[in-house]
C-alpha positions in Angstrom: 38.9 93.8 91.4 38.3 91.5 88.5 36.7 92.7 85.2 34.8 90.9 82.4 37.5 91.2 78.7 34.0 90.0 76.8 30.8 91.2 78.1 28.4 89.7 75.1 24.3 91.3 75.4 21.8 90.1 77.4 19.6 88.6 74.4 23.0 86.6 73.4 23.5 85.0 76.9 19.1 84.2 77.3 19.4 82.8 74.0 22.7 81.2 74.6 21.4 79.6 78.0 18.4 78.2 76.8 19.9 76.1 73.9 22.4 75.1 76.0 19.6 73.9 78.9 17.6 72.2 76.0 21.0 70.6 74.5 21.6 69.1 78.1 17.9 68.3 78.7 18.1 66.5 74.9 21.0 64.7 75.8 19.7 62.9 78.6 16.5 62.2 77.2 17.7 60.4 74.6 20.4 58.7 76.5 20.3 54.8 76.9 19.6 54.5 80.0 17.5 57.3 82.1 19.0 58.2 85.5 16.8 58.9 88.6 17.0 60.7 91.6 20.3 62.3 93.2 22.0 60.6 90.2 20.0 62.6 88.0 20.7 65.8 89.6 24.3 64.9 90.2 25.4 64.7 86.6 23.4 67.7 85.4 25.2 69.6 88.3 29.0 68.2 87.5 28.0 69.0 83.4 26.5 72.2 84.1 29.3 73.3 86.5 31.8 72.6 83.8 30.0 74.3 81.3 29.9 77.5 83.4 33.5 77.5 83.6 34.1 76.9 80.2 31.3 79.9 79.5 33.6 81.8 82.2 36.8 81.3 80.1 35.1 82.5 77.0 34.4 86.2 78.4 38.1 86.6 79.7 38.1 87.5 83.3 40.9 89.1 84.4 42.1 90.6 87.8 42.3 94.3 87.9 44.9 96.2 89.9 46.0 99.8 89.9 49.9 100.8 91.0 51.6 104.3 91.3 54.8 105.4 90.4 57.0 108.1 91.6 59.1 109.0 89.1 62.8 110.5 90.0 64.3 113.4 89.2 67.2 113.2 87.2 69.9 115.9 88.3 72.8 116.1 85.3 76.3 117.4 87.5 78.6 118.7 85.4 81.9 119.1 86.6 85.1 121.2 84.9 87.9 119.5 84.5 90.4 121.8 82.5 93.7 122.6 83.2 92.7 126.2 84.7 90.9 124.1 87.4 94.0 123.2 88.5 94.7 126.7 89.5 95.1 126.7 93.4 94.0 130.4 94.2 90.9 128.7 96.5 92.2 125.8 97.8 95.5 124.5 98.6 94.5 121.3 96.0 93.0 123.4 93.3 89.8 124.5 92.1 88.9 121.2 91.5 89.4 119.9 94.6 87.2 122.4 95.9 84.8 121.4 93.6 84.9 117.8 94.2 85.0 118.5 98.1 82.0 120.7 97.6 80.0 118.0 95.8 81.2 115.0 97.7 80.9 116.6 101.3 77.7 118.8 100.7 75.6 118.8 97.1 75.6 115.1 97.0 74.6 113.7 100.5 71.4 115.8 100.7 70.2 114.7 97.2 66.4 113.4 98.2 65.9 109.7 97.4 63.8 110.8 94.5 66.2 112.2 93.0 68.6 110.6 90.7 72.5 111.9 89.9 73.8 112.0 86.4 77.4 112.9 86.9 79.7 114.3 84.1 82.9 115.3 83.6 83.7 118.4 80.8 86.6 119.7 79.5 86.5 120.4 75.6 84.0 117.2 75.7 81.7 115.7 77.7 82.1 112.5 79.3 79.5 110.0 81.6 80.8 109.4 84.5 79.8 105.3 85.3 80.8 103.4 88.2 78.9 100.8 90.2 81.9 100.3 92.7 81.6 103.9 93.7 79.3 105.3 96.4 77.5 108.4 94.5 79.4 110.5 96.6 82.2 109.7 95.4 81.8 109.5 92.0 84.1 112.4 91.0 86.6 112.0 93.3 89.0 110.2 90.9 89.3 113.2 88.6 91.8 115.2 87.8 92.3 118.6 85.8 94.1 117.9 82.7 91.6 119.1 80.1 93.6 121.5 77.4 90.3 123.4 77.1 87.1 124.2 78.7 83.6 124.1 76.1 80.7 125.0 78.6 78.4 126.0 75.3 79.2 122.6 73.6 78.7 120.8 76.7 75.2 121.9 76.9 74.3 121.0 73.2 75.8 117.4 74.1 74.0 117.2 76.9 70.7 117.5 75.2 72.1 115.6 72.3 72.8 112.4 74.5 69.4 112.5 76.8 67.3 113.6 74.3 65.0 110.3 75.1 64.8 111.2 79.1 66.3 114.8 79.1 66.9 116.0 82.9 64.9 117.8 85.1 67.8 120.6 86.1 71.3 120.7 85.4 74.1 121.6 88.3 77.0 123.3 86.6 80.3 123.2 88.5 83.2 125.7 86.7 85.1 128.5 87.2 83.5 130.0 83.6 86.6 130.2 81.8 85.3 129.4 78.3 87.8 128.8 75.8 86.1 127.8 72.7 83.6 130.1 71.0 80.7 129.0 71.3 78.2 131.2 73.4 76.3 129.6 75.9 73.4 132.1 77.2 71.6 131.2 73.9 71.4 127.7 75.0 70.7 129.0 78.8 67.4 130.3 77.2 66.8 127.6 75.0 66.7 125.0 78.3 64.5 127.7 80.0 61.7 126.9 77.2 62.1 123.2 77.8 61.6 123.7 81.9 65.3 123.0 82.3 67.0 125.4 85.0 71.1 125.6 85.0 72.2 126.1 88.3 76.2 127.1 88.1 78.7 127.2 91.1 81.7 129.1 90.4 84.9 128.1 91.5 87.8 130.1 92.1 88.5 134.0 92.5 88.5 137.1 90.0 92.2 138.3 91.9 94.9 138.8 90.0 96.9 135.9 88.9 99.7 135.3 91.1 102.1 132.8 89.6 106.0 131.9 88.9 106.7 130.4 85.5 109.5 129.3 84.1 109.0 130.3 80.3 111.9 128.9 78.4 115.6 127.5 78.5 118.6 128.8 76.7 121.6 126.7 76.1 124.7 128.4 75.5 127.8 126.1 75.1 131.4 127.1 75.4 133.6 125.5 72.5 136.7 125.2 75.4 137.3 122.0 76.7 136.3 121.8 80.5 134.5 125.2 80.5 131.2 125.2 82.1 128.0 125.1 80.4 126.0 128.5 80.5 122.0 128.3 80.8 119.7 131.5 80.2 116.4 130.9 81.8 113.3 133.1 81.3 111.0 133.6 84.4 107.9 135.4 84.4 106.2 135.7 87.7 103.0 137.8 87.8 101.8 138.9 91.5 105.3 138.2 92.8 107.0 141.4 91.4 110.2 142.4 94.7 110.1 139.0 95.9 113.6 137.4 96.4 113.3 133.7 95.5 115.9 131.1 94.8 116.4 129.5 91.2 118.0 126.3 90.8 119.8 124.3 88.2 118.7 120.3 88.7 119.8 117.0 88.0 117.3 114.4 89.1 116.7 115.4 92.6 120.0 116.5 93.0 120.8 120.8 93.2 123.4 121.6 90.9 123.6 125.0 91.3 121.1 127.9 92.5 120.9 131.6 93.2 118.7 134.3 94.6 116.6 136.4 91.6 114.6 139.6 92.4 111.5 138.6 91.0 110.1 141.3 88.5 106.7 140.2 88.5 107.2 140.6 84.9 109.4 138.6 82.4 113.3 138.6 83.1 116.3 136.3 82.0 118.2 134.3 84.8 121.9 133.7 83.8 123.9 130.0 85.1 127.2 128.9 84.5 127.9 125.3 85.9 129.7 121.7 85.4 127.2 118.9 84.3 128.0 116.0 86.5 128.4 113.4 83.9 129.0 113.6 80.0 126.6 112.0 78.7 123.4 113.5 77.4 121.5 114.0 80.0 118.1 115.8 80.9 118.1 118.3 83.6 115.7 121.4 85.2 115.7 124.8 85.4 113.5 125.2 89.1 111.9 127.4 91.0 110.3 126.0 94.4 106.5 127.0 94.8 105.7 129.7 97.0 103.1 129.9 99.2 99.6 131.5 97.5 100.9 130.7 93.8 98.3 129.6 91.8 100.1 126.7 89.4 103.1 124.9 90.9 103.4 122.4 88.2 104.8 125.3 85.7 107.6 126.3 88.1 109.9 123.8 86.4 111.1 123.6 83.1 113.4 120.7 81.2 116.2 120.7 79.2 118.7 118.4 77.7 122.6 118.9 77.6 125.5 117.1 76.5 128.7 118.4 78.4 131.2 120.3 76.1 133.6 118.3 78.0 136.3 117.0 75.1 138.9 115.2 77.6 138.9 111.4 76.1 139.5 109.0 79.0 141.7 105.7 78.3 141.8 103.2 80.8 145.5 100.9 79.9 146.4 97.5 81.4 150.1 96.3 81.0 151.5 93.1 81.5 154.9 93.8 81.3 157.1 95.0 84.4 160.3 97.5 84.1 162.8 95.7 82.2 166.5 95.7 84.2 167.8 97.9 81.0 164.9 100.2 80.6 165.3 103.9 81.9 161.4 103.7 82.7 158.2 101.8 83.7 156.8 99.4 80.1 153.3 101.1 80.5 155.0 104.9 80.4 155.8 104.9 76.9 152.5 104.4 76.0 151.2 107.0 78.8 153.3 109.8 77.3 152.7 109.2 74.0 148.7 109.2 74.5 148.9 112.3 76.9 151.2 114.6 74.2 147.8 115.2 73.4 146.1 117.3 76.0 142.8 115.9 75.1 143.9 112.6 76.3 144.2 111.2 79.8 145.3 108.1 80.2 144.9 106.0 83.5 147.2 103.0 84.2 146.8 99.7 85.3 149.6 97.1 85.9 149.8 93.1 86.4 151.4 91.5 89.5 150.5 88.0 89.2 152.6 86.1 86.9 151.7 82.2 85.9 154.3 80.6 87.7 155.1 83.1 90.7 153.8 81.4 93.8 150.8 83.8 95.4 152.9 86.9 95.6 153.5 90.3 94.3 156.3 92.3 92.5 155.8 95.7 93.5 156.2 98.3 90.4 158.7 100.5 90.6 159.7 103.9 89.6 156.5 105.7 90.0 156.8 109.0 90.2 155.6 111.9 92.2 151.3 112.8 91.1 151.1 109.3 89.6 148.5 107.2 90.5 149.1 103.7 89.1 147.3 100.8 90.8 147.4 96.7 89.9 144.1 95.4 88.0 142.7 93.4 90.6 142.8 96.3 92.9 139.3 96.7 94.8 139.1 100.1 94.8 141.2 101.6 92.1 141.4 98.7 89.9 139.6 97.3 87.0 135.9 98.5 86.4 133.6 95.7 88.9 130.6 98.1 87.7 128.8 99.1 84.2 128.7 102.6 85.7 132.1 103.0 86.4 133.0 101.8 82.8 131.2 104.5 81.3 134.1 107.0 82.7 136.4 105.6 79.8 136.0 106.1 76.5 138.5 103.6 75.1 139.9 100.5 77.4 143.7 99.0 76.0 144.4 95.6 77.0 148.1 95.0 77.2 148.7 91.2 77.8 146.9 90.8 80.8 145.9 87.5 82.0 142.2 86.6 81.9 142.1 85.3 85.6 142.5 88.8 87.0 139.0 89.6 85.9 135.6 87.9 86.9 133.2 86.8 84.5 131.1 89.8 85.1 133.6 92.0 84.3 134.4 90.5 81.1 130.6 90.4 80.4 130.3 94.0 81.1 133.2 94.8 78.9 131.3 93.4 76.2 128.2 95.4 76.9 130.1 98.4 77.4 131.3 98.3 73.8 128.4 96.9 72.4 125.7 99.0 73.6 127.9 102.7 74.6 130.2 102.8 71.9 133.1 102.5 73.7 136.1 101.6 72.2 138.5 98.2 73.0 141.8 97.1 71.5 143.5 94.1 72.6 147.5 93.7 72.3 149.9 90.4 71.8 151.7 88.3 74.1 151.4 85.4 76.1 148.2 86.4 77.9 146.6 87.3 75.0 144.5 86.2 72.3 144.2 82.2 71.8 147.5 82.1 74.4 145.5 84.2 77.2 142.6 81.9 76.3 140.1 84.9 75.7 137.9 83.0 73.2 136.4 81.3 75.8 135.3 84.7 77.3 132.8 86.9 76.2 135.8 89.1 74.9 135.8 86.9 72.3 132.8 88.6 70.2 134.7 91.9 70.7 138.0 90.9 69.3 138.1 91.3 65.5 140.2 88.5 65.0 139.4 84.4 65.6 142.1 82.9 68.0 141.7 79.3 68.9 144.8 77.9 69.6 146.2 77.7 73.2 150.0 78.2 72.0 149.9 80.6 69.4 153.1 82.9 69.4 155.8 82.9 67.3 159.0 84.4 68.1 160.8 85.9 65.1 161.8 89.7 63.8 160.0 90.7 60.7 158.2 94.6 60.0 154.2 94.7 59.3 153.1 95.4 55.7 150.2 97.6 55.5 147.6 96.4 53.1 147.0 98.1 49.9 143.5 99.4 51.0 144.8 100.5 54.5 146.1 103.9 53.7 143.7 106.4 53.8 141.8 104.5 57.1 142.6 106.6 60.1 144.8 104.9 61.7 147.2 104.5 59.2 147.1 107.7 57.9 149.7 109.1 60.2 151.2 111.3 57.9 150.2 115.1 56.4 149.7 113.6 52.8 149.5 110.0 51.6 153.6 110.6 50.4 154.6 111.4 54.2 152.8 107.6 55.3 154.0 105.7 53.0 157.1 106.5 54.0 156.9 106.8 57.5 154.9 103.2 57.1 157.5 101.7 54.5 161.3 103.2 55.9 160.7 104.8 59.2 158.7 101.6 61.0 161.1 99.4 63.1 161.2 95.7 63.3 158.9 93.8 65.8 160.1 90.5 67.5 157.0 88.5 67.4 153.1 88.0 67.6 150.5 85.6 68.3 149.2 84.0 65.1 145.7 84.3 65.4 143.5 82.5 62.7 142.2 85.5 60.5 140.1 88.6 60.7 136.2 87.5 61.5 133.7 88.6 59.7 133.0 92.4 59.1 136.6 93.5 60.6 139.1 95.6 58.2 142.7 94.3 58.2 144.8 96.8 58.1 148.7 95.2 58.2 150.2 91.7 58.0 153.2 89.8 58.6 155.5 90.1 55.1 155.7 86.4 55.1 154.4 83.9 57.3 150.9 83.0 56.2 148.2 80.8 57.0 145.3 78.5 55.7 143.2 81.7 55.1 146.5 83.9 54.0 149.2 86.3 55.5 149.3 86.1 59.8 147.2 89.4 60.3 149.3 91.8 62.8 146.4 94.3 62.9 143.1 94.2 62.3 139.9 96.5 63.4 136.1 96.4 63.2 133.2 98.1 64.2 130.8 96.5 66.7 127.2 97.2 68.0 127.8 100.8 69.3 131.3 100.5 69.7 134.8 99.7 67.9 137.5 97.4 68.7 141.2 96.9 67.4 143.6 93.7 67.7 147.3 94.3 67.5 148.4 90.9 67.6 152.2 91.9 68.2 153.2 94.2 71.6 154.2 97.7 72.2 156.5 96.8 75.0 160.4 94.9 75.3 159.4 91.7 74.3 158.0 92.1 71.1 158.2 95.9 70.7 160.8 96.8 71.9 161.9 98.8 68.8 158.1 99.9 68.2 158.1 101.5 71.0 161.4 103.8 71.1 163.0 104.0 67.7 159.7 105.0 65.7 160.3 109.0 65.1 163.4 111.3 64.5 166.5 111.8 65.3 166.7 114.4 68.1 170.2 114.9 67.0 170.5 113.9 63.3 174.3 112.8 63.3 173.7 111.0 66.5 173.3 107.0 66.7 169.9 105.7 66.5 168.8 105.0 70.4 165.9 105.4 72.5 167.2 108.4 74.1 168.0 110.2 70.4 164.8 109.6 68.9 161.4 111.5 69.4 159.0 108.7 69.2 156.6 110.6 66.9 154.9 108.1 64.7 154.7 105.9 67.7 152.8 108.5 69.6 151.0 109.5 66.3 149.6 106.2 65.6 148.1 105.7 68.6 146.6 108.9 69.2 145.2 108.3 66.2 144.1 104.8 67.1 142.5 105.8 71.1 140.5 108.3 68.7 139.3 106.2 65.9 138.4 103.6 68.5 136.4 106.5 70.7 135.2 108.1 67.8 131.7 106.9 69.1 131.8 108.3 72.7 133.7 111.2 71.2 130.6 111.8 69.3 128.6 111.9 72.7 131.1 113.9 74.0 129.9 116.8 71.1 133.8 118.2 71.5 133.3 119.1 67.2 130.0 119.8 67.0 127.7 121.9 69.2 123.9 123.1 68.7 122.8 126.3 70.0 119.2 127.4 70.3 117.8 130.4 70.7 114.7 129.1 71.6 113.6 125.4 73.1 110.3 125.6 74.3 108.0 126.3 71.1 104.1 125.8 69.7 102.8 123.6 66.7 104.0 125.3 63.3 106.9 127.8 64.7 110.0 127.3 63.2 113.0 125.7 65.2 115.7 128.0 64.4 119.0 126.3 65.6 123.1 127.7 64.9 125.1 124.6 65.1 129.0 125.1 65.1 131.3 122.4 63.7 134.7 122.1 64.0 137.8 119.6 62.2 140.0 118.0 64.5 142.2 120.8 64.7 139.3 123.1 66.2 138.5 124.8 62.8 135.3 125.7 61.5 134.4 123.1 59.3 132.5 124.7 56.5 132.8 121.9 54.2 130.9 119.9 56.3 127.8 118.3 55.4 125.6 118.8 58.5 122.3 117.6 59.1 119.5 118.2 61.4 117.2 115.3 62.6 114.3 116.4 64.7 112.7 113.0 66.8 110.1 112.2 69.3 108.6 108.7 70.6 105.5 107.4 68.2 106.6 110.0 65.3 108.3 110.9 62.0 111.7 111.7 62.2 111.9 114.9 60.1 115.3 115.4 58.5 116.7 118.5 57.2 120.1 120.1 56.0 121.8 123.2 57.7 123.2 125.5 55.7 126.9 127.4 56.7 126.5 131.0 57.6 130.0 132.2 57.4 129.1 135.6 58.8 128.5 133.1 62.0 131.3 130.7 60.4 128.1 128.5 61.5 125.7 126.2 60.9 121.7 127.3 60.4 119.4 125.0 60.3 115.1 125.2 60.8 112.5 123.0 61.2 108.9 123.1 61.6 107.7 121.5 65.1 104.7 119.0 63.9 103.0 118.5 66.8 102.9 119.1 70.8 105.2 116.7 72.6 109.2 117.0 73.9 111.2 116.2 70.8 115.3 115.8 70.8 116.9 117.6 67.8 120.1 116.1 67.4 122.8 117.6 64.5 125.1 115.1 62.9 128.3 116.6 60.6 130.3 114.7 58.0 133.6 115.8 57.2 134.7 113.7 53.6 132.7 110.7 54.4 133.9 110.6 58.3 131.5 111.4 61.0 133.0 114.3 62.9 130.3 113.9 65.9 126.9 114.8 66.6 125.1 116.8 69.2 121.2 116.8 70.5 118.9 118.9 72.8 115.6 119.0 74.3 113.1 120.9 72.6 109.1 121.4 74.0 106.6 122.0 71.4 103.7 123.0 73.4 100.3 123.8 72.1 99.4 127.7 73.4 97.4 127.0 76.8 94.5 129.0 76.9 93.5 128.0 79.7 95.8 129.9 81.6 96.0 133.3 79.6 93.5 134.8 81.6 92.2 131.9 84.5 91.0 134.7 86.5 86.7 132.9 87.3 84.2 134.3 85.7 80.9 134.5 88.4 79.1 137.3 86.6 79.2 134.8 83.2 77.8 131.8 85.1 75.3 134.5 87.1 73.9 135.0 83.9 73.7 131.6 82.4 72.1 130.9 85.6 69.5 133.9 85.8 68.6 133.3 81.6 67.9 129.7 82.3 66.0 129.8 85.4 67.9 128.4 87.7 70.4 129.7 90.7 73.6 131.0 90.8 76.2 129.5 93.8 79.7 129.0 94.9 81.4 126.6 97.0 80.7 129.0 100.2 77.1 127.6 100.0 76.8 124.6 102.1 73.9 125.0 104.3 70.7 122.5 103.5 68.2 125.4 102.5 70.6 126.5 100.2 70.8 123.5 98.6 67.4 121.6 99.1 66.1 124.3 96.2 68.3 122.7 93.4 66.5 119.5 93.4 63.1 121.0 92.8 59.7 119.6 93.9 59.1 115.8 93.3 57.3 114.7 89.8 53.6 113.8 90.1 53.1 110.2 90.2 52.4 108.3 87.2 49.4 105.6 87.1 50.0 101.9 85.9 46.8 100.1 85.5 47.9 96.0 85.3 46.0 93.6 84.3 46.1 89.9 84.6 44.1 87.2 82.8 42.5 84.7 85.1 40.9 82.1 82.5 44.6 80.9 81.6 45.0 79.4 85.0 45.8 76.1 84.9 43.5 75.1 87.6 40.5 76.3 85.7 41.7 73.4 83.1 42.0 70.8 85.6 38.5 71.6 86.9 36.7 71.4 83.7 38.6 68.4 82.9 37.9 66.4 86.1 34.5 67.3 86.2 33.7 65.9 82.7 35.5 63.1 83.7 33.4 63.0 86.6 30.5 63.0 84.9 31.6 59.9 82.5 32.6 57.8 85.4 29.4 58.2 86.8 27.4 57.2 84.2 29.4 54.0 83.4 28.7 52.6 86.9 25.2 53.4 86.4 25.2 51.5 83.4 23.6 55.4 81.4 27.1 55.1 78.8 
């Protein structure tokens, strides 16, 4: 309908109409001309029609229309996401499974169209829950339960908090009631009552008893003994499952280590292992027990731990060059083997050459190997040299005993250098013509191992002379061969015999120690080093630039020691060989002192407790030992306690020599899996270092009583006004109630201006202009 915006009285409209009639009448009787007839009444019509609509315009017309609106309902979900929903005593999924099957499959489908869904997702806060990609029905089906609390009471203030400008008109509460904050929420269920808000709650989950196996904590217990296994104490506790018989298993990745059949208690009991990591390094592996059918929480059935085997065998892998000489009693790459392995820490495998420059395709077969040897040739497929990272990573120091460079391909070489760069492993490269500058290795990636430069493509020289050992050399490991600096001087000075000849190299690079030179051929950049070592990346390398076999070494290698028989002549069959199996021992464990380290042979971390909560104490026993297997309680030991995106927190353990032990303690900061890893220096050498896995967890309380709570959520419900479900209710009468009744309409009165139009314009225009075209034909303008 249209209405009037200006209706003026009726004595202002007569009054107005009549001067505006005696205005028109006055304007054409004083006109020029006098119009007659239909021109007469023409022009008064076009003026006065254009007058009305201007007089229209003036009292605002405008077009009238009334509109209803039905307003929605607006329904607030709230759903639990806490860890307890994760509890699978209701469904094979969890609680919250049955929760979001419940609201995706029933609840949500037979919402009215007037109503409108507010989903939210709780834990210890509340969250909206947006997503225009989603059907509604499916709105909550991308949650899962990983809250570490559950606030139902500060929930509710938020809610009100956050739609406090278009609060809802009900509120569907979907938990299983375990609050674990304290706030109280049956004040607030009456405060919503006063403001018309009903709670309806559906409970989710059962009031049984909790059935669930859990592995509590992991105990590592170490052996000092080389080889022994390692012994694991695991704590179970298994409530509901108290006379079951159920296996426990040691893990490795996927891989079952060990296992054994446990009585379960139902209470807390300690499970005992004993077995053989499968590699030395440190490695992370599981205590596990496989979920049983009815158990509430799975996911708590395994628990982590890290170990470093106590294995202290040191592995050398040695290449010779040199084949049995027509006057030796034995294989060239045996003297080295026996020496090495009259330590029973050491194993050595060997490796021999068979291609010689200048020998047309074939082979000389080795000879004299006896009986539980295993000696293959380098470029053997199978047993040979190393074609894999992995299978590097058995050897803790590689010796390279003038082998030529063609029996290895370039990935070898490359992962030779990785191998020492980035796992400490340990590399020493020894003289003759396939070594050094000769061999052409410094156009290999060897190259930037080798602590020495070699350029030159012919660079031996063949002459007798003994090695000097530099004044700062004697106290570095390697040279220190003898009980006191007295004893190496001399064994250095009057027991060393003469060597034949070296490779002259160019000098030690960079950052490498020289040790020993020649007595008097030198250089552009001094004395022609004989042997040099230096620490690189991870790793540690050594060059000997003479041999250790019948060419140049001949001597070295069988008249360094004793006399067996002190009046006897000095041979190789009446000397013991002891410095020459002294020095390198001393060398393969200098040059592994890295992967020695990983190998925790000397020091060894026990803790009594690994899985722990913000503030606790670590408490940790850490046993150290010198390289004779002696407490070391001299030691300087420290304790460094490390997780990803934290501080490293550093502390010093004290000796205990009731323990003839280490103690150390540190607080745990915060929750996460940290590695606590114990470091001991013995007179400013690192004797070795040992970590573990340790769990700080914050205490769940979810899951110290996750038993539902209906009767809580009852109430709630009954104090609010509102209804009180579980998941068992799926019919539509059931649910059709918590929508309520739809919200009376709301009127919108709109109103629209008509005199605005642009057409109205037009008209008065054009008819004025009318008007005036008119009267200029007629001659009146």
């Amino acid at each position: 309908m249209i209405e009037l915006g200006y209706t003026p009285p009726l004595w202002a409209l007569l009054i107005g109409g009549g001067l505006l009639l005696l205005l028109l009448w006055w304007s054409y009787a004083t006109s020029v001309g006098r119009p007659q007839g239909w021109t007469r009444l023409t022009l008064v019509l076009l003026r006065l029609t254009a007058l009305g609509l201007a007089f229209l315009c003036w009292l605002n017309p405008q077009w009238v229309e009334r509109v209803e609106h039905q307003p929605p309902a607006r329904i607030a979900v709230l759903l639990d996401t806490s860890r307890s929903m994760s509890l699978q005593d209701v469904n094979a999924n969890g609680r919250l499974a049955e929760a979001q099957e419940w609201l995706g499959q029933h609840l949500l489908p037979t919402a009215p169209h007037h109503v409108q869904i507010q989903p939210f997702a709780f834990d210890d806060a509340l969250r909206p829950l947006t997503n225009a990609n989603v059907v509604p029905a499916q709105i909550f089906a991308h949650l899962s339960p990983t809250g570490a609390a559950t606030a139902i009471a500060r929930t509710l203030e938020t809610l009100w908090t956050a739609a406090a400008a278009e609060p809802p008109t009900a509120i569907i509460l979907c938990t299983d009631g375990v609050e674990t904050e304290s706030g109280d929420a049956l004040p607030l269920a009456r405060w919503y009552r006063r403001k018309g808000i009903p709670i309806h709650t559906v409970c989710v989950g059962t009031t049984n008893e909790m059935r669930d196996i859990i592995v509590e904590n992991v105990q590592v217990r170490r052996p000092v003994a080389s080889n022994a296994p390692a012994r694991i104490v695991a704590t179970i506790a298994s409530p509901g499952f108290g006379g079951f018989l159920r296996k426990v298993q040691i893990r490795y990745l996927q891989r079952v280590l060990t296992e054994q059949m446990v009585l379960l208690s139902g209470g807390r009991q300690h499970v005992e292992f004993e077995f053989r990591p499968p590699t030395r390094q440190y490695e992370v592996y599981n205590v596990y027990v496989p979920p049983e059918s009815g158990e509430w929480l799975p996911n708590n059935n395994r628990r982590a731990f890290g170990l470093e085997a106590p294995d202290t065998i040191l592995r050398v892998l040695y290449m010779e060059g040199t084949p049995m000489q027509d006057n030796a009693p034995q294989p060239e790459w045996r003297y080295l083997k026996t020496a090495l392995e009259s330590d029973p820490q050491i194993k050595v495998k060997v490796l021999y050459r068979t291609r010689f420059r200048g020998f047309q395709g074939g082979f000389i077969p080795e000879a004299d190997i006896q009986p539980g040897e295993e000696v293959y040739p380098v470029e053997h497929l199978t047993k040979g040299y190393p074609h894999t990272l992995d299978e590097l990573q058995k050897y803790d120091v590689i010796i390279h005993s003038d082998i030529p460079k063609e029996m290895f391909t370039t990935e070898q070489l490359a992962q030779t250098a990785q191998w020492v760069e980035e796992h400490g492993g340990g590399f020493v490269m020894i003289g003759g013509k396939s070594a050094f500058g000769t061999g052409g290795y410094h156009r290999t990636p060897l190259d930037r191992l080798i602590p020495v430069a070699m350029e030159s493509s012919n660079d031996t020289l063949n002459q007798p002379f003994r090695m000097v050992i530099v004044p700062n050399a004697w106290n570095h490991p390697l040279i220190a061969i003898g009980v006191n600096r007295e004893e190496t001087t001399t064994i250095w000075t009057t027991r060393l015999p003469l060597l034949y000849g070296l490779n002259r190299v160019n000098r030690a690079k960079p950052g490498a120690t020289i040790l020993a030179v020649h007595p008097s051929e030198r250089n552009a950049d001094g004395p022609l080093v004989v042997l040099a070592v230096q620490e690189i990346g991870k790793g540690r390398t050594m060059a000997f630039t003479s041999d250790i076999t019948r060419s140049w070494g001949k001597d070295f290698e069988t008249l360094w020691g004793e006399l067996i028989q002190p009046q006897g002549m000095w041979t190789e069959y009446n000397c013991d060989q002891r410095y020459y199996g002294r020095f390198w021992i001393n060398a393969v464990r200098w040059l592994a002192a890295n992967r020695l380290g990983r190998t925790n042979s000397p020091v060894v971390i026990e803790l009594p407790q690994t899985v722990l909560r913000p503030g606790e104490n670590l408490e940790s026993v850490i046993h150290v030992r010198d390289a004779a297997g002696r407490p070391a309680a001299s030691a300087e030991v420290r304790l460094i306690l490390s997780a990803p995106g934290t501080v490293e927190r550093v502390e010093r353990a004290t000796y205990d020599a009731s323990l003839q032990a280490f103690r150390g303690r540190l607080p745990m900061p915060v929750a996460g899996d940290f590695t606590l890893r114990a470091e001991a220096i013995l007179r400013g050498i690192k004797l070795g270092e040992d970590k573990q896995l340790v769990v700080c967890e914050v205490q769940d309380r979810e899951m110290i009583e996750a038993r539902a709570r209906p009767d809580t959520l009852a109430a709630l419900a009954r104090l609010s006004g509102g209804r009180a479900l579980d998941t068992r209710a799926t019919e539509f009468a059931q649910l059709r109630p918590l929508f309520g009744a739809a919200p009376p309409p709301t009127v919108e009165i709109r109103r629209n201006s008509m005199w605005d139009q642009a057409w109205v314009m037009a008209a008065i225009i054009g008819l004025l202009t009318m008007e005036w075209v008119l009267r200029r034909l007629r001659g009146l303008a």
